[in-house]
Structures are given as C-alpha cells and as structure tokens.
VOBA-1610 file (N, C-alpha, C; in pm, whole numbers, padded with zeros to 5 digits, always signed):
BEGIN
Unk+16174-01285+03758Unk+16149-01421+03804Unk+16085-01501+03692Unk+16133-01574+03625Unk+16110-01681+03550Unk+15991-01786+03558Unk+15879-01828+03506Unk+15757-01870+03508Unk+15731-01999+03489Unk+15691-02143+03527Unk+15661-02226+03516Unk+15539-02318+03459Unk+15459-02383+03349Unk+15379-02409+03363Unk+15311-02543+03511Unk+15190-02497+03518Unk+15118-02598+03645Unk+15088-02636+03586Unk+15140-02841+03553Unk+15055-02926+03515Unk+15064-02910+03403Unk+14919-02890+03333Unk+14808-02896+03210Unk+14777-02762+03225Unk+14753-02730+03293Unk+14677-02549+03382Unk+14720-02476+03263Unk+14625-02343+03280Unk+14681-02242+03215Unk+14732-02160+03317Unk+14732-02202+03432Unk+14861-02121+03564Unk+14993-02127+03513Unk+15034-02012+03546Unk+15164-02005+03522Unk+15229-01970+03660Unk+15351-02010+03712Unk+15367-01990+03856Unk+15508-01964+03868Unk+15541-01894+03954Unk+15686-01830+03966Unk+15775-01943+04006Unk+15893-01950+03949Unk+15991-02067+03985Unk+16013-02066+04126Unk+16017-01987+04165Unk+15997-01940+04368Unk+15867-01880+04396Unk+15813-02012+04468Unk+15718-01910+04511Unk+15691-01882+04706Unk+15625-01872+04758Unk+15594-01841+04915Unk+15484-01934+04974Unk+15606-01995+05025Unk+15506-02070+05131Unk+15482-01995+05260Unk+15319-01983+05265Unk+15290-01843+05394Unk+15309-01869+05504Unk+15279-02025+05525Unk+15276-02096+05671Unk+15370-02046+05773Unk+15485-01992+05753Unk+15614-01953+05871Unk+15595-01791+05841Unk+15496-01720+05813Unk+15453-01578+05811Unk+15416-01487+05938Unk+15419-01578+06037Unk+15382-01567+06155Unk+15260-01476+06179Unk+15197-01451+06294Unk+15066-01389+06302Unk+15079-01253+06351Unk+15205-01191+06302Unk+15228-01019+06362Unk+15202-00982+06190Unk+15047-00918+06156Unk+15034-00928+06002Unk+15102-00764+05984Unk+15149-00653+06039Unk+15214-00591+06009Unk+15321-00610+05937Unk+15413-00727+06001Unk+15556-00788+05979Unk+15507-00819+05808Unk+15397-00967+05832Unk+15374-01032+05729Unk+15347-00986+05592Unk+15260-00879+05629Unk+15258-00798+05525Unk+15357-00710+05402Unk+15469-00703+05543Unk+15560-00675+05508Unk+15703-00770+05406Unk+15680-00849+05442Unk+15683-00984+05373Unk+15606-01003+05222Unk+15551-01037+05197Unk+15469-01019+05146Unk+15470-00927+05031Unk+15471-00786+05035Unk+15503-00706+05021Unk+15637-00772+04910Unk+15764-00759+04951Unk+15855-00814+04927Unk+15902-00913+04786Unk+15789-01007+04835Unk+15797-01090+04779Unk+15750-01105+04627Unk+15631-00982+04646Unk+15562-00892+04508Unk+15738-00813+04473Unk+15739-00773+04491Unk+15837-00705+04429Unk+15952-00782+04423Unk+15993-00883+04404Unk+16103-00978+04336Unk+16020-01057+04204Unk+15918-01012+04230Unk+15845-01116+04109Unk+15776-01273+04113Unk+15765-01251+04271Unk+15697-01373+04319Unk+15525-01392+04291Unk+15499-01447+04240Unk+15363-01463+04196Unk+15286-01596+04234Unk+15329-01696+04349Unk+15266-01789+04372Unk+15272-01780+04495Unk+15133-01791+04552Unk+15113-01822+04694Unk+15055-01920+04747Unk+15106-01968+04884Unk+15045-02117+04897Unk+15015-02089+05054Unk+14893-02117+05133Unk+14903-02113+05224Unk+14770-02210+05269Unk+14713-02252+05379Unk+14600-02360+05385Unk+14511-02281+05510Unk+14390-02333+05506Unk+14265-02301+05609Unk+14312-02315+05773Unk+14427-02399+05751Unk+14456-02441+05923Unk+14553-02371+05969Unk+14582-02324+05878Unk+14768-02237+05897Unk+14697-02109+06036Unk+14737-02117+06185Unk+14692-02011+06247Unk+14515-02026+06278Unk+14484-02116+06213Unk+14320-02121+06220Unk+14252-02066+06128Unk+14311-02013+06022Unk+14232-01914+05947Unk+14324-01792+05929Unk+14422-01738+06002Unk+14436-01604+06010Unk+14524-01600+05872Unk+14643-01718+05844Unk+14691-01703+05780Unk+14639-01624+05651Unk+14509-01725+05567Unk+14447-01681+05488Unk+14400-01520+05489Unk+14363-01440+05618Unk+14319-01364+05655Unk+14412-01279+05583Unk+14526-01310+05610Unk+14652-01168+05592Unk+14711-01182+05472Unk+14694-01329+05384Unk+14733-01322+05255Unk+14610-01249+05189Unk+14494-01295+05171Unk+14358-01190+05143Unk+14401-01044+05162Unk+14459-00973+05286Unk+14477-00856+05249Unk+14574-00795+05169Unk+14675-00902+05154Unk+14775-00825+05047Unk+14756-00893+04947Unk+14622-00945+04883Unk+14640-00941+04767Unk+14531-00883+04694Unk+14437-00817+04814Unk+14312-00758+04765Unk+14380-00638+04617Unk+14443-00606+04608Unk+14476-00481+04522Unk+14549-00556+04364Unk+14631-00713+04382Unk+14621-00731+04296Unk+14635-00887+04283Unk+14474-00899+04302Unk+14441-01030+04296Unk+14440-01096+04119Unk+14515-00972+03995Unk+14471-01106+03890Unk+14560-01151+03875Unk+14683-01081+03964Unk+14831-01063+03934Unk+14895-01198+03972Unk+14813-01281+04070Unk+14857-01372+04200Unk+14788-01501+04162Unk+14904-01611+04175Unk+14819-01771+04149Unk+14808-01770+04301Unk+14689-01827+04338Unk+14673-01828+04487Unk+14601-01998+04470Unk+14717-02023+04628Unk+14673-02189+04645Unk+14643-02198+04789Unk+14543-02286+04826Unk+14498-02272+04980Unk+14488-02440+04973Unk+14447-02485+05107Unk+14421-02638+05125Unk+14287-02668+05177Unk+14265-02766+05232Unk+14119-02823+05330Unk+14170-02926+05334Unk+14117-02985+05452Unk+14057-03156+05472Unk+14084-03141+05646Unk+14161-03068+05691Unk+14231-03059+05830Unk+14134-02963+05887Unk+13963-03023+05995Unk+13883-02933+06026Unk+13938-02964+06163Unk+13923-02815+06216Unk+13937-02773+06323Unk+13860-02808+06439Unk+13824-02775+06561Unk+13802-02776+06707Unk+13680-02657+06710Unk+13610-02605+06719Unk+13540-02490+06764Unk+13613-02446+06839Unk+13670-02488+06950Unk+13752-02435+07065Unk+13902-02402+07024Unk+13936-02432+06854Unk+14056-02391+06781Unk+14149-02451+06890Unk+14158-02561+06927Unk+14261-02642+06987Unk+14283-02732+06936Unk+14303-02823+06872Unk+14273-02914+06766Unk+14222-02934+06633Unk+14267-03018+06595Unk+14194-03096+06429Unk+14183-03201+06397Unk+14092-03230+06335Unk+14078-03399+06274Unk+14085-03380+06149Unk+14118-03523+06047Unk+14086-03498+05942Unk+13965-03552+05853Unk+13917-03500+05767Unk+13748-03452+05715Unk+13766-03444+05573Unk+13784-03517+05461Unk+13767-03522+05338Unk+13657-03495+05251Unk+13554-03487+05344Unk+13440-03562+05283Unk+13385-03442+05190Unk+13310-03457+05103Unk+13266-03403+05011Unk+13183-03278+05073Unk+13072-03313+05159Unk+13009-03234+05228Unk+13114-03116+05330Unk+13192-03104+05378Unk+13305-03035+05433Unk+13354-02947+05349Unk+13422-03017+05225Unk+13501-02930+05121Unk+13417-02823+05080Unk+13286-02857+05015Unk+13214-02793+05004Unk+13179-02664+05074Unk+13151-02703+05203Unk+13143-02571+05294Unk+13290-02540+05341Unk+13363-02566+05362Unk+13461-02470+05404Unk+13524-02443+05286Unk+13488-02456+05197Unk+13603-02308+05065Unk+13538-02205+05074Unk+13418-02198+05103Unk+13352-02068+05152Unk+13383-02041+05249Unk+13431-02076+05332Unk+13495-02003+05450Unk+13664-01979+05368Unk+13716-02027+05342Unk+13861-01985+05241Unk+13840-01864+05158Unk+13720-01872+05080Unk+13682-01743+05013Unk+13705-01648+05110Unk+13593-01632+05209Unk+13571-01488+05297Unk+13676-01448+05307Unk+13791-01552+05370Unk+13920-01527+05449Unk+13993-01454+05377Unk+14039-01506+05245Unk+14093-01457+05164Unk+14031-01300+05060Unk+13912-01281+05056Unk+13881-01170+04994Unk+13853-01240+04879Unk+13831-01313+04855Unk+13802-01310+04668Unk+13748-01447+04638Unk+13637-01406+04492Unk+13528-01533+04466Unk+13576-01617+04419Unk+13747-01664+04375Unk+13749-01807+04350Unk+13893-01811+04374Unk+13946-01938+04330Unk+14098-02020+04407Unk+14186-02064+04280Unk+14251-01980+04246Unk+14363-02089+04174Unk+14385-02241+04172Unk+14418-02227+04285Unk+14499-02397+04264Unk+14419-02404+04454Unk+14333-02520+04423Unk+14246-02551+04611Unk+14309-02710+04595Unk+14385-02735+04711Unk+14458-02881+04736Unk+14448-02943+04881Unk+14425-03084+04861Unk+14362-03160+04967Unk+14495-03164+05052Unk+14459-03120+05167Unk+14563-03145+05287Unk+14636-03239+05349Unk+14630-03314+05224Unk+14660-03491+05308Unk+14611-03559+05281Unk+14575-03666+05315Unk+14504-03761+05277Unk+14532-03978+05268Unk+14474-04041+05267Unk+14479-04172+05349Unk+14453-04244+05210Unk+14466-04428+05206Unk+14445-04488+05119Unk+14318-04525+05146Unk+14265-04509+05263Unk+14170-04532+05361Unk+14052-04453+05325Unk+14031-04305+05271Unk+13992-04241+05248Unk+13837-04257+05168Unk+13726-04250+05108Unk+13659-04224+05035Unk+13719-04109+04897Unk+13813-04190+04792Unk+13832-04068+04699Unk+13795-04070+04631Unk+13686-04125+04589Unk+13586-04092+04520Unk+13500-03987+04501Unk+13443-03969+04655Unk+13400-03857+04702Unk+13483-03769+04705Unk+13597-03766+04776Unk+13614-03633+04757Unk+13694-03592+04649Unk+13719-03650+04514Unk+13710-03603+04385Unk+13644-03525+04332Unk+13508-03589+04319Unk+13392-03525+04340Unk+13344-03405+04391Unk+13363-03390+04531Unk+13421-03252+04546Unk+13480-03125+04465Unk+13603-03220+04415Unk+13620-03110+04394Unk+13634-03065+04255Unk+13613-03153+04183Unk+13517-03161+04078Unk+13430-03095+04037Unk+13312-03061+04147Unk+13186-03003+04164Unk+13266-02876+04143Unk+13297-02840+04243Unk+13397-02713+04278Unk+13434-02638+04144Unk+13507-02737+04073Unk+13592-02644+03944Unk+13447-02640+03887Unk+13335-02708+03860Unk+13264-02692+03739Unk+13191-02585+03762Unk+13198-02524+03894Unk+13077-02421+03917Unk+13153-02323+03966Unk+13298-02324+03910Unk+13373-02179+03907Unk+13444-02126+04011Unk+13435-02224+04138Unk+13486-02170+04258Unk+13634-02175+04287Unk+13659-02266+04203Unk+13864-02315+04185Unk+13854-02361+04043Unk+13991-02282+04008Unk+14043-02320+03916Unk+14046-02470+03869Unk+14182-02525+03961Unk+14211-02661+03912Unk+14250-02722+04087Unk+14280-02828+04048Unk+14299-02865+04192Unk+14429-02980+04246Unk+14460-02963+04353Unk+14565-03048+04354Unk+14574-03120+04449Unk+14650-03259+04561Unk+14686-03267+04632Unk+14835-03243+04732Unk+14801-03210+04834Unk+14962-03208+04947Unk+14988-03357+05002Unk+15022-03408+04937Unk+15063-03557+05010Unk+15244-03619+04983Unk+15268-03688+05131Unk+15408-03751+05088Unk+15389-03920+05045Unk+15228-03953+05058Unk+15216-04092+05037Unk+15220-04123+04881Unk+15329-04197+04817Unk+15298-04299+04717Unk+15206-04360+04658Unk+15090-04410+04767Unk+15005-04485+04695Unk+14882-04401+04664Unk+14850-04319+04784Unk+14817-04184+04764Unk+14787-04091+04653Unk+14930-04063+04601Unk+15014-03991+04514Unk+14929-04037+04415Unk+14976-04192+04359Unk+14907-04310+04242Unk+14758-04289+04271Unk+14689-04279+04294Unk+14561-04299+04289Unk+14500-04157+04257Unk+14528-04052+04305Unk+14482-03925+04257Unk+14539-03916+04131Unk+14658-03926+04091Unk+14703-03907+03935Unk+14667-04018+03875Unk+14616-04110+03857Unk+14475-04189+03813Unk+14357-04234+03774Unk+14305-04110+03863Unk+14153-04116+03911Unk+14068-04039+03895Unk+14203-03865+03936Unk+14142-03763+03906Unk+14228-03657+03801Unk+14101-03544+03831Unk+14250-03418+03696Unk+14313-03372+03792Unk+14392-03365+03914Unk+14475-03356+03971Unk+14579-03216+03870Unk+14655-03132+03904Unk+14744-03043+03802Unk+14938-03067+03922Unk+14902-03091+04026Unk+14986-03071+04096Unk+14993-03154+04228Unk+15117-03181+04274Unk+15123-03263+04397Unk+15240-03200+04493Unk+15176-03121+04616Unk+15324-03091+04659Unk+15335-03141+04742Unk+15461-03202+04786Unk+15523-03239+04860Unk+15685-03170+04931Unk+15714-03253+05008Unk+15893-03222+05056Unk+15917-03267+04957Unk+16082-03185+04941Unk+16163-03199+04798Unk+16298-03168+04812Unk+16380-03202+04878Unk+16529-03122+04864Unk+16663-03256+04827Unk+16736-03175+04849Unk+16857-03296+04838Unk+16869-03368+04939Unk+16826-03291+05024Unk+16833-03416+05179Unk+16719-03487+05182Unk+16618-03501+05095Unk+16519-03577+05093Unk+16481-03551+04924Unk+16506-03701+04887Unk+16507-03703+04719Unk+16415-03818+04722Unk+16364-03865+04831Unk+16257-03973+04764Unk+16149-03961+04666Unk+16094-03840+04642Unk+15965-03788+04539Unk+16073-03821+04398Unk+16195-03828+04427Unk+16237-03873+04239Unk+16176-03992+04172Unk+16127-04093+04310Unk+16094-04180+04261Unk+15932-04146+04190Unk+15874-04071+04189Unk+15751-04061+04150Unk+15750-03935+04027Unk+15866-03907+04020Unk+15876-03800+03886Unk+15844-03858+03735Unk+15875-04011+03691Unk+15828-04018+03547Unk+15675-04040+03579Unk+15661-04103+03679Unk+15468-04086+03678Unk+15406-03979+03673Unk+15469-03868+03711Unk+15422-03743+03716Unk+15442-03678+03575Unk+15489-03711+03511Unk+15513-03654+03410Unk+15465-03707+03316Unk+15425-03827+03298Unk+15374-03886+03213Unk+15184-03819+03210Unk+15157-03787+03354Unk+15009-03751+03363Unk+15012-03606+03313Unk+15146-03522+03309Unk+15160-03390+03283Unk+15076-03332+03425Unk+15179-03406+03572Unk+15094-03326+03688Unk+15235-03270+03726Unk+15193-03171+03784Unk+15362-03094+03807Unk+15394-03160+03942Unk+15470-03078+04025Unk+15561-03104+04177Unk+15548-02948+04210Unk+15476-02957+04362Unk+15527-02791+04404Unk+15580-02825+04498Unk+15762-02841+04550Unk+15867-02814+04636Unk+15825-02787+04734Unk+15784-02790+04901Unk+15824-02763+05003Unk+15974-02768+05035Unk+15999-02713+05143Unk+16158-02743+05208Unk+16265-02763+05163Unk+16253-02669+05028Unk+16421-02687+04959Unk+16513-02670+05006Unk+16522-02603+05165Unk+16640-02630+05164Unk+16628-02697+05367Unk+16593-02777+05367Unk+16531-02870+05486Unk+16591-02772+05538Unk+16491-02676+05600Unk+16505-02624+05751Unk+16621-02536+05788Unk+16646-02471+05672Unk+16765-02412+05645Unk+16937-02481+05678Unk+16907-02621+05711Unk+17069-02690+05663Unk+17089-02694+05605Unk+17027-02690+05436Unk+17134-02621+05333Unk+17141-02480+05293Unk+17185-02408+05403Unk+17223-02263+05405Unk+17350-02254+05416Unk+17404-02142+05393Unk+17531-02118+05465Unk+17525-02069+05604Unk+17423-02067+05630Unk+17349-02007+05802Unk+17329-02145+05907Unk+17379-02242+05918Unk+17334-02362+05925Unk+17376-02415+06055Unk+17503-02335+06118Unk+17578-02378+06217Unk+17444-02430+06360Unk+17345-02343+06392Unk+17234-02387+06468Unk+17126-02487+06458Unk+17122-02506+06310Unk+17014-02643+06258Unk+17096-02754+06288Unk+17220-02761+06263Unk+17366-02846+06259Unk+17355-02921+06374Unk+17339-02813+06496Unk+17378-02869+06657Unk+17184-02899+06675Unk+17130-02891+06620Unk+17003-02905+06675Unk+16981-03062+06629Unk+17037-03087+06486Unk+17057-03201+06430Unk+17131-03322+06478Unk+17200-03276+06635Unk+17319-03349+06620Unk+17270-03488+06750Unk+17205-03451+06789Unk+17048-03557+06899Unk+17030-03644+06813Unk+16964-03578+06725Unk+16802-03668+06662Unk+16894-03628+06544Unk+16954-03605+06503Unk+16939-03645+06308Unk+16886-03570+06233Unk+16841-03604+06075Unk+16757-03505+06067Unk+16736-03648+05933Unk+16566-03642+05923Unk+16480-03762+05835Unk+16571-03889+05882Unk+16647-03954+05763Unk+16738-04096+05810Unk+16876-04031+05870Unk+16922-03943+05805Unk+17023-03891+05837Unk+17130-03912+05935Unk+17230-03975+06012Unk+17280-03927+06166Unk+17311-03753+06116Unk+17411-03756+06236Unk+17450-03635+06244Unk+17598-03618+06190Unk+17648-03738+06167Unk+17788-03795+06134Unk+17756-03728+05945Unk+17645-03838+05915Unk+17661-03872+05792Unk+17597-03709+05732Unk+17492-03647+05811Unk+17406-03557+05750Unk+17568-03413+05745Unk+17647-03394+05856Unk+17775-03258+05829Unk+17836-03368+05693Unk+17870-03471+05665Unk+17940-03512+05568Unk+17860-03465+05493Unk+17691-03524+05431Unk+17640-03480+05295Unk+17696-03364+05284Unk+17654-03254+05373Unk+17664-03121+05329Unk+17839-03044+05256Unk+17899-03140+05346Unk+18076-03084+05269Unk+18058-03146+05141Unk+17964-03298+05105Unk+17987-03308+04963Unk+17916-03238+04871Unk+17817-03178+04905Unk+17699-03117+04799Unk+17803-02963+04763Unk+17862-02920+04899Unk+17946-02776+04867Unk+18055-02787+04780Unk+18059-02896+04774Unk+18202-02953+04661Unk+18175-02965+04534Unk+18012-03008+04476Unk+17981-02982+04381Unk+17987-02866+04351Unk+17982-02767+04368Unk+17963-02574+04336Unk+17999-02505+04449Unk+18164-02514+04460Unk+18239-02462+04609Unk+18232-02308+04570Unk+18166-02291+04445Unk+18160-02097+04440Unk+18009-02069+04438Unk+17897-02157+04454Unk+17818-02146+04521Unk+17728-02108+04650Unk+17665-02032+04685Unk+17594-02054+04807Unk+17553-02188+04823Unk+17533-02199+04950Unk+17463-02359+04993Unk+17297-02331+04898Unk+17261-02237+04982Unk+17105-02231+04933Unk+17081-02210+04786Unk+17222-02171+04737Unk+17197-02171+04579Unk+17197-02295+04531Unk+17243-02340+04551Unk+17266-02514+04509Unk+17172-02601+04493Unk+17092-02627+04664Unk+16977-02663+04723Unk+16852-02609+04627Unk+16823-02479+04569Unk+16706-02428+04537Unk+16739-02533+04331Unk+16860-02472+04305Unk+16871-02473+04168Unk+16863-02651+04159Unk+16880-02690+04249Unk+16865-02843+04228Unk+16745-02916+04241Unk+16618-02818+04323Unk+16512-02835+04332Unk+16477-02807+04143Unk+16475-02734+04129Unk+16430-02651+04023Unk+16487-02741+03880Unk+16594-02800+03882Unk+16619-02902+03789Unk+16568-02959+03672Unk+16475-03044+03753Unk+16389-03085+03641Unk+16275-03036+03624Unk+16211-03040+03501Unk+16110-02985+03470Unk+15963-03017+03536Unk+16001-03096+03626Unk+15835-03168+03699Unk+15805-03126+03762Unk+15920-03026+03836Unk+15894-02925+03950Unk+15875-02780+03876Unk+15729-02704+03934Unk+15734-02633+03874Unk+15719-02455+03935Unk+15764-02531+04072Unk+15730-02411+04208Unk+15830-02432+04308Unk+15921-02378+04365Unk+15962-02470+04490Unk+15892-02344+04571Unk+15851-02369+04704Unk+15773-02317+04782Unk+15826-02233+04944Unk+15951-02239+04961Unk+16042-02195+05078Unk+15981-02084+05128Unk+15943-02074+05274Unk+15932-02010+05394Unk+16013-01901+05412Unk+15965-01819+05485Unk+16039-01664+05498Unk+15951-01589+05653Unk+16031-01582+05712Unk+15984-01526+05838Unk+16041-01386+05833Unk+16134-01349+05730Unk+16178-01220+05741Unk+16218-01171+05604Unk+16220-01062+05571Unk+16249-00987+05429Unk+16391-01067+05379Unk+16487-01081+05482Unk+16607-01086+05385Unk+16633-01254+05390Unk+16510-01359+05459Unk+16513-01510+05400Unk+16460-01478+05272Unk+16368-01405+05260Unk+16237-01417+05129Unk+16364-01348+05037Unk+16467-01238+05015Unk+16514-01223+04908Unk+16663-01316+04911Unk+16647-01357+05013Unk+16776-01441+05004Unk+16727-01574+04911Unk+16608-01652+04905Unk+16544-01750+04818Unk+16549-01684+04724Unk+16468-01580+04693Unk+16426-01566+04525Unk+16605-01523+04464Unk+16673-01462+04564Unk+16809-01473+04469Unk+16902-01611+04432Unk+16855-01711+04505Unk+16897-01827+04474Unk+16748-01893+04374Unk+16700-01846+04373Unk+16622-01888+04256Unk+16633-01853+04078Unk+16689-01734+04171Unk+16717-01625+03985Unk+16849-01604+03975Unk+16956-01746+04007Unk+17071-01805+03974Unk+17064-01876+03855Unk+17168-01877+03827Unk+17251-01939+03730Unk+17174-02140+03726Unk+17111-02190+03626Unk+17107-02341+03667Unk+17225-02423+03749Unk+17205-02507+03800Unk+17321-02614+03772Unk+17345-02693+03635Unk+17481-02669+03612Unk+17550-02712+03549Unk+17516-02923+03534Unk+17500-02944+03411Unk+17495-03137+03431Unk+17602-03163+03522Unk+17716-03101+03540Unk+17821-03217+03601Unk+17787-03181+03746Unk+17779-03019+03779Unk+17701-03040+03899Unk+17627-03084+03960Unk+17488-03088+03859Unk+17371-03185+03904Unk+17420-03340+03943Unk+17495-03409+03859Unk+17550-03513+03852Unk+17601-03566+03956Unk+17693-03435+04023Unk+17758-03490+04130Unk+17715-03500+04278Unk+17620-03426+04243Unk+17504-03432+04383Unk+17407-03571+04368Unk+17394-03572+04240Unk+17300-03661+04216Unk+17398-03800+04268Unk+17445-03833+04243Unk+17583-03960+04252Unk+17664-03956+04404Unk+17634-03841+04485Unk+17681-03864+04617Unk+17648-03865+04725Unk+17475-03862+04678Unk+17373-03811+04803Unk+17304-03961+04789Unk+17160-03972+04871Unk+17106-04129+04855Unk+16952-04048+04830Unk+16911-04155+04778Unk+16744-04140+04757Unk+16674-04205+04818Unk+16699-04177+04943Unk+16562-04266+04981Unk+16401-04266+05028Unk+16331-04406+04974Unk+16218-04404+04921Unk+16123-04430+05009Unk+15988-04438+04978Unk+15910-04432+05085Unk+15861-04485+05201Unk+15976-04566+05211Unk+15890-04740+05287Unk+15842-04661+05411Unk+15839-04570+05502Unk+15795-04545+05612Unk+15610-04494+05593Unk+15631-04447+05440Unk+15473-04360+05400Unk+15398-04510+05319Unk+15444-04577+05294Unk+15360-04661+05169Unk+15243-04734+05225
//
C-alpha cells in the first residue's frame, strides 16, 4: 500500500485508509476487520469520540495496543454527548476539548493522537478558542497535529487561515465533486483532503443494484434517480474494463490534495475489496478527463 504525505506533517498515511465508524459494535467481528486491514497495509485510522459513544474508540485501542507506532491514528471531538448517551450537542469550546481527549486517550489505550480533528463546526463558532485548544494540545504533546471534519466552505477558509490545520476531511467522490472547488486553496496552505465516501454508499460498486432502488424515491445528494443510473453508465464508459469501485477510489486518489480516502467496511471482503481498488492501476488522463467532462460539480450553496 502506497503512502501519502499529511499536509506539512511528518505523517505519512496509507492511500486507503479505514474509516471505523460502520465497524459496528460486535468487537469480535471488528476486530476482525481490523485485523485485515493491518495486513493489506492499511495504516490510517480514523474514527471519533461519538462513534457508538465511545465504544468505537474502545475497540480500535484494542487492536492497536500491540502496534501502536505502526498506526497514524485520527479521532474527533466537539459532538458531547447526553449522560443518558441519548443524544448530543455541539461543544467546541476550549474547556471541553481539553477534557475529553483524555477521555479519547483512555479509550483508545495510548498517551497521544496523531491527527485529533474538530467534528464540525459553525461560522458561528468561537475559533479562536478553539484553535487554541488545540494548539495547547499539540504544544504539550498530547496530538500530533490537528485537523478539521467539515463540508462548510467558509468554515473550511477560516481554519486554513487562522490555524496550522494539516488536513480537512470531508465527502469526496464523483457523485459529489464539490470539495474541487476548494482544492487550489488547499494546496496552496499545503493542507491535505482525507476522502470520506468514495464511493457514495456503495453506488459506485458493481454491487449497487439495492442502493439503485433505494435511490430511486429520494435521489441521492442533487441527483434524480433518472440522471444519478445515467451518471453511473457514463463513469463505466470511461474504464468499461474497470471495476466501478476501481474507478470511484482511483479518481478519489487523483490528485495530489487528497492524501487518504477513508471508505467503510462492515466486513473483511468490503475492506479488501477497497484496498484492492486502491492498489490499482491510476487513472489514465483521458480517463480522468472523461469523468471529469461528464459528471457536474456541484458547489456549496446549500453549506455556505
């Protein structure tokens, strides 16, 4: 598996890495997973404090107690919970971050964080403070570097601005190309992109026939259901000796701003079915091209 730089970071992060969140809470299974995913050469993990309440963290901590120097490990905050774990609000504030990465520590087994990234976040916000945060944080050793999870634009602009930010992940696929619009800014700060949902929800699989009819109500983002079965016959036309998901991942992976895509695995043979469309062949320019030239980009007006 082929290595990416984060950012500025001296992280280096697997071109595929695991998003834990769809790991579900049978940690036998997960583990098993997991497991897996070490042995294709996956070396980035991403999972957050709210995922399960905590447990998530719980069960990545145990599989990586044995080889924690081996593993970029990324967790989140800002999304505090309920005591009664029925709910969440969201909580930026400096005083919060602070105390709950110590609760991220415990969870996880180990005294500090790769990559610790704000869960979201508002224009509304105090980011000052919670810069600061996390700021404090890196200088006294507890995280590496730090990043935000946001799909907002203005958002986006103001942390790569303001703060040392290394990374911003967001959604990323061909069925949702609006983050292109924020790629020369990103690059200009030298902040990377870590990929969620390369391949939205598995419609760009060749497994797709059930996302398809689930799509065919509601759509899927702007999509109808008319236009979203058309994208997909045109993207397969770019690389008809392609897998779908090969296509989808290698097109994530493209440009150099992205430096993780992050795809979900509820079972051993999603997790090696990604990393083998990861440790494909690039796309070809005329391929890229032709996806690029027949799909739409559209931009944020619903987040701005």
């Amino acid at each position: 598996m082929k290595k990416r730089q984060l950012g500025n970071s001296d992280l280096f992060v697997s071109e595929v890495g695991l998003g834990c969140m769809s790991l579900g809470t049978n940690e036998a299974e997960a583990l098993r997973i997991l497991d897996a995913a070490f042995a294709e050469g996956i070396n980035f993990l991403d999972t957050a404090d709210l995922y399960h309440y905590g447990l998530n963290e719980e069960i990545v901590g145990k599989a990586i107690r044995d080889r924690r120097a081996d593993i970029v490990l990324a967790t989140k905050v800002g999304n505090r919970w309920t005591e009664e774990k029925n709910g969440w609000f969201w909580d930026p504030s400096k005083a919060y971050i602070k105390e709950e990465v110590k609760e991220s520590l415990r969870r996880l087994g180990t005294d500090y964080i790769d990559l610790y990234q704000l869960h979201g976040g508002t224009i509304e916000d105090n980011i000052e403070e919670t810069i600061a945060a996390f700021d404090e944080l890196q200088k006294e050793g507890v995280i590496r570097y730090y990043g935000i999870s946001s799909i907002r634009p203005n958002v986006i602009r103001e942390y790569v601005k303001r703060s040392n930010i290394v990374s911003i992940l967001m959604e990323y696929s061909i069925l949702n190309r609006r983050p292109e619009e924020l790629f020369p800014l990103l690059k200009e700060h030298h902040v990377s992109v870590i990929a969620r949902g390369p391949v939205a929800k598995g419609l760009l699989t060749n497994h797709n026939v059930g996302k398809l009819e689930n799509a065919r109500e509601k759509g899927y983002l702007s999509y109808r259901y008319e236009e979203l079965e058309r994208t997909l016959q045109i993207v397969q036309t770019a690389a008809p000796n392609r897998p779908l998901e090969e296509i989808a991942v290698q097109y994530c992976l493209h440009d150099s701003v992205v430096a993780s895509i992050i795809p979900g695995a509820s079972s051993i043979e999603q997790l090696r079915a990604n990393a083998n469309a990861g440790q494909a062949a690039p796309l070809t320019a005329q391929e890229y091209e032709h996806i690029q030239n027949t799909t739409k980009q559209d931009l944020y007006e619903l987040h701005r």
